[in-house]
C-alpha positions in Angstrom: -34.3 -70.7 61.9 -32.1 -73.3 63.0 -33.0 -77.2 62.5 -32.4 -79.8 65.1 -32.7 -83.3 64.5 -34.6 -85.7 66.7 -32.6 -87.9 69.0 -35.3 -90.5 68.0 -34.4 -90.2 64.1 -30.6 -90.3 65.3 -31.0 -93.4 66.4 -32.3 -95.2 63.7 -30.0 -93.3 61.0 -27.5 -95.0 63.2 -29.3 -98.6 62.8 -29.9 -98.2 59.3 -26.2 -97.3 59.2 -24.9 -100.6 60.3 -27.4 -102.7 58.6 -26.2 -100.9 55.2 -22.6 -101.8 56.4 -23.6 -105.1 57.2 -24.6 -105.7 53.2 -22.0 -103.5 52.2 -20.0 -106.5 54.5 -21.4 -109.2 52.9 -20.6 -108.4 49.4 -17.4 -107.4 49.7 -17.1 -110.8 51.0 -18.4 -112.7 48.3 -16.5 -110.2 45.6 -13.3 -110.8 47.4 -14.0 -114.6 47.4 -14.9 -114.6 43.9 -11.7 -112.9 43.5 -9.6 -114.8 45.4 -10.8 -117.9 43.0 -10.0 -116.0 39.9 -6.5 -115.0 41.4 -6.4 -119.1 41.7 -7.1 -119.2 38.2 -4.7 -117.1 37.4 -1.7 -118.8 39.7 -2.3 -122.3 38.1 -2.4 -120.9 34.7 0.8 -118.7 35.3 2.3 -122.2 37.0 1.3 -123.7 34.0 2.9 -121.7 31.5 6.3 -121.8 33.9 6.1 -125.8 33.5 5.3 -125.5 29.7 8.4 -123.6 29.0 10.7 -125.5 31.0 9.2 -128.8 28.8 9.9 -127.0 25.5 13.3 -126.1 26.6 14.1 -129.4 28.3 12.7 -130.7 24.6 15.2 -129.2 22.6 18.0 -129.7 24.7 17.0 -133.3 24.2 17.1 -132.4 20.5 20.3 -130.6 20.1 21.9 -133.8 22.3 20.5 -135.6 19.1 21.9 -133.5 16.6 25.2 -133.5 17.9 25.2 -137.7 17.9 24.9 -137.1 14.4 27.8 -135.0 13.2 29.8 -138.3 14.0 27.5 -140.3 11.8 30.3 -140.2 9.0 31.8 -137.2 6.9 30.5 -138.9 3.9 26.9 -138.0 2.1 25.0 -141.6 2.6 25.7 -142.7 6.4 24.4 -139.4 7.0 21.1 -139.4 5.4 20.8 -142.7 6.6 21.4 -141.5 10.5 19.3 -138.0 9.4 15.9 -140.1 8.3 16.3 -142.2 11.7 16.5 -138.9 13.5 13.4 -137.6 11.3 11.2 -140.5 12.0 12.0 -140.3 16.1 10.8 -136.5 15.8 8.3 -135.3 14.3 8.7 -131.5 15.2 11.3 -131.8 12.5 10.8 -130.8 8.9 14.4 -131.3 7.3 18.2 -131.8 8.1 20.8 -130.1 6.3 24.6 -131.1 6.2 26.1 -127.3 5.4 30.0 -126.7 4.8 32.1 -124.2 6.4 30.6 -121.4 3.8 26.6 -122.8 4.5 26.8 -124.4 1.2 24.3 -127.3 1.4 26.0 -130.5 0.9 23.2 -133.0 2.0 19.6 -132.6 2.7 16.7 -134.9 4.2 13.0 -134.0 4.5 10.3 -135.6 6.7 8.6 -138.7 6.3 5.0 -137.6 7.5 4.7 -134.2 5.4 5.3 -133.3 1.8 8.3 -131.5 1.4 8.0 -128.2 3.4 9.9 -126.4 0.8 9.1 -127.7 -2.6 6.8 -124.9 -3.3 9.2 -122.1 -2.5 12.3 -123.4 -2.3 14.8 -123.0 0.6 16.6 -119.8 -0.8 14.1 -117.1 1.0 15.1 -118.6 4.4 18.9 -118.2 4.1 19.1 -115.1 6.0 17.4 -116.8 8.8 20.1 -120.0 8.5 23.1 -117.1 7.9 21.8 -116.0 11.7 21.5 -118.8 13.8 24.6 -120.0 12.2 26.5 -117.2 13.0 25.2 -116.9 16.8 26.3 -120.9 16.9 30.2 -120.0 15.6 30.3 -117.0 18.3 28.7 -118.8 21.3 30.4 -122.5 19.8 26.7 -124.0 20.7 23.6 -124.1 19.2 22.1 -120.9 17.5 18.3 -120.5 17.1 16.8 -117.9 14.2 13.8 -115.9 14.1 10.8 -117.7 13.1 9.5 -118.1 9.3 6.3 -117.9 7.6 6.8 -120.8 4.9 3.5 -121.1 2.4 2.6 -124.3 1.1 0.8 -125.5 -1.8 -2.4 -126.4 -1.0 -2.9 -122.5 0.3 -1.6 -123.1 3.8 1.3 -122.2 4.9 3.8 -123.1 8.4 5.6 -120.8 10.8 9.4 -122.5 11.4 12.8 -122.1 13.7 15.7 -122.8 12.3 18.3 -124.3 14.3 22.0 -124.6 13.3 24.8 -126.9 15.4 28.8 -126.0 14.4 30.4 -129.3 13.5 33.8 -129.7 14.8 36.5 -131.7 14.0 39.3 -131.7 16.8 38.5 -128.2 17.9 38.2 -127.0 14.1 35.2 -125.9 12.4 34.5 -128.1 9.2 30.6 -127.5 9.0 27.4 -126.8 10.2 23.7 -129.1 10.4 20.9 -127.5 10.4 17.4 -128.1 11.6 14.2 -126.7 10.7 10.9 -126.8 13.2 7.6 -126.5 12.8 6.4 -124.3 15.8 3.0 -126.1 15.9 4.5 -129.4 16.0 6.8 -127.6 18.9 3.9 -127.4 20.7 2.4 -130.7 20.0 5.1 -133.0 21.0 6.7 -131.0 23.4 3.6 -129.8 25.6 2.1 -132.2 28.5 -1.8 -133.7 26.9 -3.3 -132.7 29.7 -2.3 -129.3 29.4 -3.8 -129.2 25.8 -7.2 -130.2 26.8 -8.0 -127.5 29.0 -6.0 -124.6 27.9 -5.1 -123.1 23.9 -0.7 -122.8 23.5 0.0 -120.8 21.2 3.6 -118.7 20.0 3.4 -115.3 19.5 5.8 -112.4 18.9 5.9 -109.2 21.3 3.5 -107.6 19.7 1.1 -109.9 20.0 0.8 -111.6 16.1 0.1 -115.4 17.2 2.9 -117.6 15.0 1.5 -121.2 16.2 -1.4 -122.4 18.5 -2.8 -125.9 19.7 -5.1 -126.9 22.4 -8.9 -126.8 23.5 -11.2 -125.0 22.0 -13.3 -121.3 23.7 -15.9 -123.3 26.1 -16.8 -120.3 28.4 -17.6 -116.9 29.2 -14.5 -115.6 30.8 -10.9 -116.2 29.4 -7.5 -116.2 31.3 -4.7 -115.8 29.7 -1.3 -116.5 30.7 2.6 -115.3 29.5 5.8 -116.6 29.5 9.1 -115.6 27.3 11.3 -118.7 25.8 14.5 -117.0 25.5 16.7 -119.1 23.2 19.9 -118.2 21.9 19.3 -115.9 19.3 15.5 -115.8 19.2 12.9 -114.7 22.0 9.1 -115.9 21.6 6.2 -115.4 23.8 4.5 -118.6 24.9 0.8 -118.1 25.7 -1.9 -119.9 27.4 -5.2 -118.9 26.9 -8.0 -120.7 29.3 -11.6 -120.2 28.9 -13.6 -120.8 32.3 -17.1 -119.9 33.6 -17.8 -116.9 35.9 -17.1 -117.7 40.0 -20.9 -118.7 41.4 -22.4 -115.6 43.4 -21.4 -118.0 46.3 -17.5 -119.6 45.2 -17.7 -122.0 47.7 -19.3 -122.8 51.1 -17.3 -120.9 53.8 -18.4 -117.4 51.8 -22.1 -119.1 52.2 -21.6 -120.0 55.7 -20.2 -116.6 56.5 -23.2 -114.8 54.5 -25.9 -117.1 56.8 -23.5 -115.5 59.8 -23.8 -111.9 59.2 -27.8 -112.6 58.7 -27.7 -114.1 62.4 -26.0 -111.0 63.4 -28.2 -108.7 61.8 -31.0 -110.1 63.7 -28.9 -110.1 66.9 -28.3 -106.6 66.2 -31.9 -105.7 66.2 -32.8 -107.5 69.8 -29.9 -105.4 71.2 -31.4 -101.9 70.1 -33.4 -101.9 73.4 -30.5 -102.4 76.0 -28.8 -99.5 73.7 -31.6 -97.0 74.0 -31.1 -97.2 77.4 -27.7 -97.3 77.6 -28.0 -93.9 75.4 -30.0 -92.2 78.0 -27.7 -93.0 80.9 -24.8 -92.2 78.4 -26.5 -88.6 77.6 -27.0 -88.1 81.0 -23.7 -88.7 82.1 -22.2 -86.4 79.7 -24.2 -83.3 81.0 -22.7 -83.9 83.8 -19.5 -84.3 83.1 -19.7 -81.0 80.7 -21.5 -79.3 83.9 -18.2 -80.2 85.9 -15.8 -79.7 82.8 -17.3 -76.1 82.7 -16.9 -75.0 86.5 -13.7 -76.5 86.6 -12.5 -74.3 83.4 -13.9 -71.5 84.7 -11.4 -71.0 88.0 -8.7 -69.4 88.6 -8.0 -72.0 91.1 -5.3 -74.5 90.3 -6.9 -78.3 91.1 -4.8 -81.1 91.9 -5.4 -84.9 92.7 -3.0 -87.0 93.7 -3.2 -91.3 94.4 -1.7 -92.7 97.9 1.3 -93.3 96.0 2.2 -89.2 95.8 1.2 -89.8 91.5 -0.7 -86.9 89.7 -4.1 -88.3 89.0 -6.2 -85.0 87.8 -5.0 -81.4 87.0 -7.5 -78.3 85.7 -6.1 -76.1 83.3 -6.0 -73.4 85.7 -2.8 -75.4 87.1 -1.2 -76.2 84.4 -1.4 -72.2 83.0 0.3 -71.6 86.2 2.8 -73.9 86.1 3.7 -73.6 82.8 3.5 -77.6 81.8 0.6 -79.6 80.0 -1.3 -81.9 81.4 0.7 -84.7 80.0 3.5 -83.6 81.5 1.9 -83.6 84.6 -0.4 -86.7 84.8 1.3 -89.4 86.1 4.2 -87.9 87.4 5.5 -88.8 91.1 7.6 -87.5 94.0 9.8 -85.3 93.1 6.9 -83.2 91.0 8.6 -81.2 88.1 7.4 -78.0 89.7 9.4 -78.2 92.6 12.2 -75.9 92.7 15.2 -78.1 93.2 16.8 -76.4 96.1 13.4 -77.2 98.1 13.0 -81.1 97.2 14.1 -82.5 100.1 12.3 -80.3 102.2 8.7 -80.7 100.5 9.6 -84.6 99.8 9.3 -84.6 103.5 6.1 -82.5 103.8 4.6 -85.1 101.2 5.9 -87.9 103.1 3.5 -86.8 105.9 0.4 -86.5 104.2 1.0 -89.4 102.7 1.2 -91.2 106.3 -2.1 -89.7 107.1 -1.1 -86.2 108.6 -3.8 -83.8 107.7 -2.7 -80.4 106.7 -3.8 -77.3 108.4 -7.2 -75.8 107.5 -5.4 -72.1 106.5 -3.2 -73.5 104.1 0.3 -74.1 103.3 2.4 -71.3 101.7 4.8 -73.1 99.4 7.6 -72.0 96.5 6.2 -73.4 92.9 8.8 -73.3 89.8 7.4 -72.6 86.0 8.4 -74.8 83.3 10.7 -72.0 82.2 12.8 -71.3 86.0 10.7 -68.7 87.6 9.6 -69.3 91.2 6.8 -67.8 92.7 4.5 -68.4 95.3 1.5 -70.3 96.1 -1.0 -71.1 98.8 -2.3 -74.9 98.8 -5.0 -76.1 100.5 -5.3 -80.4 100.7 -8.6 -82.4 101.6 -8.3 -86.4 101.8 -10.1 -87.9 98.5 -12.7 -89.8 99.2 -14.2 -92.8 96.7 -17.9 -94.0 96.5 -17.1 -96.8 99.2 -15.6 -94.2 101.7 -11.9 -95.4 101.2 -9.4 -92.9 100.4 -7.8 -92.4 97.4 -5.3 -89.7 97.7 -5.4 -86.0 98.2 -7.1 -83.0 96.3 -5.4 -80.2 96.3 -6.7 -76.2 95.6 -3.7 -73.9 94.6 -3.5 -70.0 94.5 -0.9 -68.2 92.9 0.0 -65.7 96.1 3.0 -64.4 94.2 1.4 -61.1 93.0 -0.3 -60.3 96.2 3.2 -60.6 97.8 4.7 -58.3 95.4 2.6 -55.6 96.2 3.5 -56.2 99.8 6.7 -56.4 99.2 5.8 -53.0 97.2 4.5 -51.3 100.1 7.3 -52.2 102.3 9.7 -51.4 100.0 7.4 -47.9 99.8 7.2 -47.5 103.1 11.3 -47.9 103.7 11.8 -45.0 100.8 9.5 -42.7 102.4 11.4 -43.8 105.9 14.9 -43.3 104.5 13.4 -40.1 102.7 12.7 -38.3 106.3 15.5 -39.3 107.5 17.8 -37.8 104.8 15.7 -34.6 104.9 16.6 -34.8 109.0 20.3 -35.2 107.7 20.3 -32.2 105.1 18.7 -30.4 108.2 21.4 -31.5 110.8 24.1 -31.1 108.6 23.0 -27.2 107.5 22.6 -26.6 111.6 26.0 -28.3 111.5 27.8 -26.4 109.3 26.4 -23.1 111.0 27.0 -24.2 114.6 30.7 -25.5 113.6 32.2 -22.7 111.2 32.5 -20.1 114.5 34.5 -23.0 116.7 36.8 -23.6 113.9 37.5 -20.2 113.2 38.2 -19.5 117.0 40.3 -22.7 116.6 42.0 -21.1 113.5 42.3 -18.1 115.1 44.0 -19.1 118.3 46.4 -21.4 116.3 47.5 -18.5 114.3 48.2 -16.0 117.6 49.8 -19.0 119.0 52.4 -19.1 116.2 52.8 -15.4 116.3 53.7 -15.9 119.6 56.3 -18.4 119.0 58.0 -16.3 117.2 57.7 -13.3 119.6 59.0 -15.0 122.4 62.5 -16.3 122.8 62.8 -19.8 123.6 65.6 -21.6 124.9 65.3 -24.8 123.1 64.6 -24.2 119.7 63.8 -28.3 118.7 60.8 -27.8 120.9 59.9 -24.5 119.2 59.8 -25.9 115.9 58.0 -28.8 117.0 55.2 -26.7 118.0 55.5 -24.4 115.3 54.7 -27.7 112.9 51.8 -28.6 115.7 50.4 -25.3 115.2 50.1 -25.2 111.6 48.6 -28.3 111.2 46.4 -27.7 113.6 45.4 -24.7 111.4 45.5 -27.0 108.3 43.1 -29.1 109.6 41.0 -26.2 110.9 40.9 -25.0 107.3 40.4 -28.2 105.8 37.3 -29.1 108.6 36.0 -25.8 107.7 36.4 -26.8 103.5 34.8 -29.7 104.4 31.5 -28.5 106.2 31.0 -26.0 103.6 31.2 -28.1 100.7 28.4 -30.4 102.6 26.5 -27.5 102.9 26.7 -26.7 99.6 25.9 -30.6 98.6 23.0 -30.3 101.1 21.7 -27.3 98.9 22.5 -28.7 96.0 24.5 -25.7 94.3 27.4 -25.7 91.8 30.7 -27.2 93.2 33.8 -25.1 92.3 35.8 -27.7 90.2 39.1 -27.0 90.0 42.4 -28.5 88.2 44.2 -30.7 90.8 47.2 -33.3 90.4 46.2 -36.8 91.5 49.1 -37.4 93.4 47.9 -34.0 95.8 44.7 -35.9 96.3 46.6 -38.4 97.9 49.4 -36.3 100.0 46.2 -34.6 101.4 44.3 -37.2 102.7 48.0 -39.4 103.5 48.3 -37.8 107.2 45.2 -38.9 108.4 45.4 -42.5 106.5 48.6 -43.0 107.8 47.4 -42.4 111.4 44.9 -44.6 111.6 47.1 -47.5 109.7 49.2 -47.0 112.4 46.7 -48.0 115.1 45.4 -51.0 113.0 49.0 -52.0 111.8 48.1 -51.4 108.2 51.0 -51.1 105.8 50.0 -48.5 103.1 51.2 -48.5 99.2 50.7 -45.4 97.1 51.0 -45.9 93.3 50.9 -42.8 91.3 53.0 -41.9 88.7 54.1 -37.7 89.3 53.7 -37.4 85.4 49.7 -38.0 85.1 47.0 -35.7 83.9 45.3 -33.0 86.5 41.7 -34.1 87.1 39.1 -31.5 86.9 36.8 -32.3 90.4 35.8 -30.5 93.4 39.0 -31.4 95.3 37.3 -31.4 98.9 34.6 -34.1 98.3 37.0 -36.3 96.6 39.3 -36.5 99.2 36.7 -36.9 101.8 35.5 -39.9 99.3 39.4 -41.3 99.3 39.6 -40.9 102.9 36.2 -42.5 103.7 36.9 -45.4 100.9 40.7 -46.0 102.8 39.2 -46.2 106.1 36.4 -48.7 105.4 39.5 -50.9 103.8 41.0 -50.2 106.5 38.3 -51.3 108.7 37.8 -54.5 106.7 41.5 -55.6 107.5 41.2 -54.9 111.6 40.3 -58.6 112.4 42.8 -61.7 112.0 43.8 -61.0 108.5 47.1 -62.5 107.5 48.4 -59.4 105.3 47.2 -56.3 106.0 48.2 -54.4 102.6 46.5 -51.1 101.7 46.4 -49.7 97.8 46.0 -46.1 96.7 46.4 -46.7 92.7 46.2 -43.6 90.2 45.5 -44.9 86.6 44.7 -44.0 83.5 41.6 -45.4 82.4 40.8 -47.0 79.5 39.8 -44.5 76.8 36.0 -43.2 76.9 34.9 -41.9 73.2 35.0 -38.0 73.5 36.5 -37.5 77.5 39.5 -39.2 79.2 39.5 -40.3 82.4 41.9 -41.1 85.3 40.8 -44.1 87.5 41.6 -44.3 91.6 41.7 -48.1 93.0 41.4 -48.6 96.8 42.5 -52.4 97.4 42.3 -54.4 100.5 42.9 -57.8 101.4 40.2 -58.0 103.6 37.6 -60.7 103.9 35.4 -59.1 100.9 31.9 -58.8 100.0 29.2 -61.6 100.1 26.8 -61.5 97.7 23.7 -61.2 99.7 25.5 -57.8 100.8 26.9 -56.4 97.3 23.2 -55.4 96.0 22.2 -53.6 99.2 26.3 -51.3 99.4 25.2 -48.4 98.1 21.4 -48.1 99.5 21.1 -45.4 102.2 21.3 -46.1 105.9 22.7 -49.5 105.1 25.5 -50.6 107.1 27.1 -53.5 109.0 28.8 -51.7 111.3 27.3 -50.7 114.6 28.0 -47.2 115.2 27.8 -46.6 111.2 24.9 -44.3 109.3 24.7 -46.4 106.1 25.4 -42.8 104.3 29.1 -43.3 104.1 28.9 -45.2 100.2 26.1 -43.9 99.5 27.5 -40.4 99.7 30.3 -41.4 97.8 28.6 -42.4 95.0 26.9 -39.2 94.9 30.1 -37.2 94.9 31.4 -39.7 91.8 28.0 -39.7 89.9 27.9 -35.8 90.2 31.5 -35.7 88.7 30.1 -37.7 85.5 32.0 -41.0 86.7 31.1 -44.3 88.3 32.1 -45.9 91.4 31.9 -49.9 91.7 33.5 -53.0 93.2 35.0 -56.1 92.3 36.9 -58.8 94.1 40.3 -58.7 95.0 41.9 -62.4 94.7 43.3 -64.0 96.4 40.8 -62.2 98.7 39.7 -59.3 99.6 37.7 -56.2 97.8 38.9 -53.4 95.2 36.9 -50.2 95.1 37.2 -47.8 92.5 36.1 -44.7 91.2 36.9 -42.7 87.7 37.1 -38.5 87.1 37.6 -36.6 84.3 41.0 -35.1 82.7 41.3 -31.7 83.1 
């Protein structure tokens, strides 16, 4: 059973929705302000800490400026402890001096006024590693030289964390000594650190682990601590410098633009709530909108029409799916786009810019439709019947044109189909007439040419009976009369090897020299160059292979190939040249075979003509069949070879066929 939830309960999910973002809203609001007031916090106290170590090093700078007016105190004992104890008095965050030779032995000493000794209780011995390293980092850097700090116990249980400082002493460039000052680190803090940073916050050293060394300031007087850090890099020692502030928790409202704001989103809530009326209606009109627009969405899917809508301007405004299938773009490829539209083949731009330039004006198109050329997105054209109605808005203005496109092109090809059918069946009777007429030829004509035969060969018998007086004249006959017989023979060769074509039965192929193909059919080339002053050039070598072919049929294709080349030279062409070439060609894997090229320098081939050459009843001549190349062919083909064509530069054609080696 399926479960379908009330547009009603929708609804008021939906309300209860944005109210629950509204206090989501709210509180983030007042937990980012709260946070923005602790990040406050935390900028002052890390501004704080910045300013605290910049006064502790500022401070002893100030202190090593002192130290170093007193190595010209004197380089005896008593004007020094005399200028030491001033120096000790001025700072308190000073335990002792120490005057130190060359080899750190001590060779005066002063202690604070305002403490006991520091080091009565332990002595100064268990610090000398310390002095050894800040007195070494002040020889290599010739400057002050800081050492780790020192826990030192006192005597009453306590005990202090000191920094020993050591300042070479030089004398004209030359080391002679070393003073030495010890700190206290609390006292660092006390004297060195602004008061009123002390009243609020705790300052205390610590190492990088964390151990505190020294601390001074306010006490914990709240909830929430803040802590900031900040290194004191000194030569030779590093310390952390920490401030610790303890502060109250932010108010639930920090200050009073987060309470304004809160009081804001409330107003809105209860704006929200007097608007649910106008948006229950404005849901109904909304539902019943989209129902209609999917009713239209659907029928519009659903056709194999192709829609198109187009603004005054000639701009794509609306395109079904059905279109762009057919045109092979999407629909932002398509929406849009102007004149010229991407669909347009480009040889037919100008001519359909003009067609849209019409409609545009205001020309309506005819009610049957327009038959047009479309182009795919990936070159193909094909064609298409649009029909256009002016678009009319809800004011009765127009808008543009809508547009409803069929894809013709398949319905054409089966046209084109049946013509083409139609034309094979055509051409198919009348080659069946042919094969008739030429097997009542080749009947009717074999008795006059053997009377013709016949009566050539008495003539000649008689020629050389009877005695004639001019024997030039005798002779001349005599050739007359034998190739009047030749011809005869060869007519009568001719008509029975198209009768036997006709009936399709085996050709006798026999082994012929390619230059006899040629001598044979030379008389009657030569006599028709003559009357279309045609100059004839033979190339074949005497030395080629014998061809293996039915020698009749080839030279009626060499002698029907020379006389269309001959044909194609009888208009105004500059040089009339003729080629008979006998070649080898190039080598076939298992069969060699010797090429014939008939060259002309004719006017050549167009294109629109070289696809149709070959097809049966064909021609551009006026008292031609159209079987002449076609026939041709056939003869090649049968012999296993090929006949084509190709241009001849700088004009003309070259036709040329290829048999087999005998």
């Amino acid at each position: 059973m399926r479960w379908t939830v009330p547009r009603s309960l929708g609804r008021w999910a939906l309300w209860l929705s944005l109210l629950v973002l509204l206090v989501c809203m709210v509180g983030t609001l007042v937990w980012l302000a709260g946070r923005y007031e602790v990040s406050q916090v935390e900028n002052r106290m890390a501004e704080d800490a910045s300013d605290a170590v910049s006064d502790i090093r500022n401070g002893l700078t100030r202190n090593v400026q002192s130290l170093q007016a007193l190595q010209f105190a004197g380089q005896s004992a008593a004007p020094w402890e005399q200028e030491a104890a001033s120096l000790l008095r001025e700072h308190r965050e000073w335990l002792r001096l120490e005057w130190r030779d060359v080899q750190l032995q001590l060779k005066s000493e002063v202690d604070t006024p305002f403490r006991s000794a520091a080091f009565s209780h332990m002595g100064t011995m268990f610090q000398m590693p310390e002095v050894v390293q800040a007195c070494s980092v002040a020889q290599r850097q010739s400057g002050p030289g800081y050492s780790a700090s020192t826990y030192v116990p006192q005597a009453n249980g306590q005990g202090l964390e000191v920094m020993n400082l050591c300042l070479p002493v030089l004398n004209n460039g030359e080391l002679v000594g070393f003073t030495v000052a010890t700190y206290a680190l609390n006292e660092i803090l006390i004297n060195f650190l602004n008061a009123q940073l002390l009243r609020s916050q705790e300052v205390s050293f610590t190492e990088a682990d964390g151990t505190r060394l020294a601390m001074h300031g306010a006490v914990q007087r709240g909830a929430r601590v803040f802590t900031a850090k900040q290194l004191l890099t000194l030569p030779g020692n590093t310390m952390v410098l920490r401030l610790d502030s303890w502060r109250a928790a932010p108010d639930l409202f920090p200050n009073v633009l987060t309470a304004l704001v809160t009081m804001m989103a409330i107003a809105l809530a209860g704006v929200m709530g007097l608007l649910a009326r106008d948006m229950r209606r404005r849901q109904r009109v909304e539902s019943d909108l989209a129902d209609a627009l999917a009713f239209r969405k659907a029928m519009e899917d659903s056709l194999v029409t192709g829609l198109r809508a187009r603004d005054n301007q000639g701009r794509i405004t609306y395109i079904n799916p059905a279109f762009c299938e057919m045109v092979g773009f999407t629909s932002k490829e398509l929406l849009g786009h102007g004149i010229p539209a991407p669909y347009w083949p480009p040889e037919m731009v100008d001519e359909y810019g003009k067609r849209q330039a019409l409609r545009l004006a205001g020309n309506a198109p005819p009610r049957e439709g327009v038959e047009s050329v479309f182009m795919r997105k990936n070159g193909e054209r094909f064609t298409v019947l649009i029909f256009e109605a002016p678009l009319i808005n809800a004011t009765g203005q127009q808008t543009g044109w809508m547009s409803a496109v069929l894809d013709v092109s398949e319905q054409r090809r089966i046209e084109e189909l049946s013509r083409a059918s139609q034309e094979r069946l055509q051409a198919t009777a009348r080659l069946a007439t042919v094969g008739e007429m030429a097997s009542l030829l080749s009947h009717e004509l074999n008795q006059p040419l053997a009377a013709i035969a016949s009566y050539a060969t008495g003539s000649m018998n008689l020629l050389h009976e009877a005695t004639v007086t001019d024997p030039q004249l005798a002779s001349s006959l005599n050739d007359a009369m034998q190739r009047i017989g030749q011809q005869a023979e060869r007519a009568g060769k001719v008509i029975k090897s198209v009768h036997d074509f006709v009936r399709r039965r085996d050709q006798s192929r026999v082994e012929v020299a390619p230059r006899t193909l040629l001598d044979n059919v030379m008389p009657l080339v030569a006599l028709q160059a003559r009357k279309l002053g045609v100059r004839v050039e033979v190339r074949c070598a005497s030395d080629l292979p014998h061809v293996l072919c039915d020698r009749t049929m080839v030279e009626q294709v060499l002698l029907n190939l020379s006389r269309n080349a001959m044909q194609a030279m009888q208009d105004d062409t500059p040089y009339k040249t003729l080629t008979l070439l006998v070649r080898t060609a190039p080598t076939i894997p298992s069969q060699q075979w010797m090429e014939f090229v008939v060259a002309d320098q004719g006017h050549g081939i167009a294109e629109d003509l070289a696809e149709k050459l070959f097809t049966p009843f064909f021609t551009t001549k006026e008292e031609g069949m159209g079987l002449g190349l076609s026939l041709c062919r056939t003869v090649v083909e049968q012999h296993g070879g090929v006949l084509q064509h190709s241009p001849n530069p700088p004009r003309g054609t070259v036709f040329s066929f290829t048999l087999p080696q005998a």
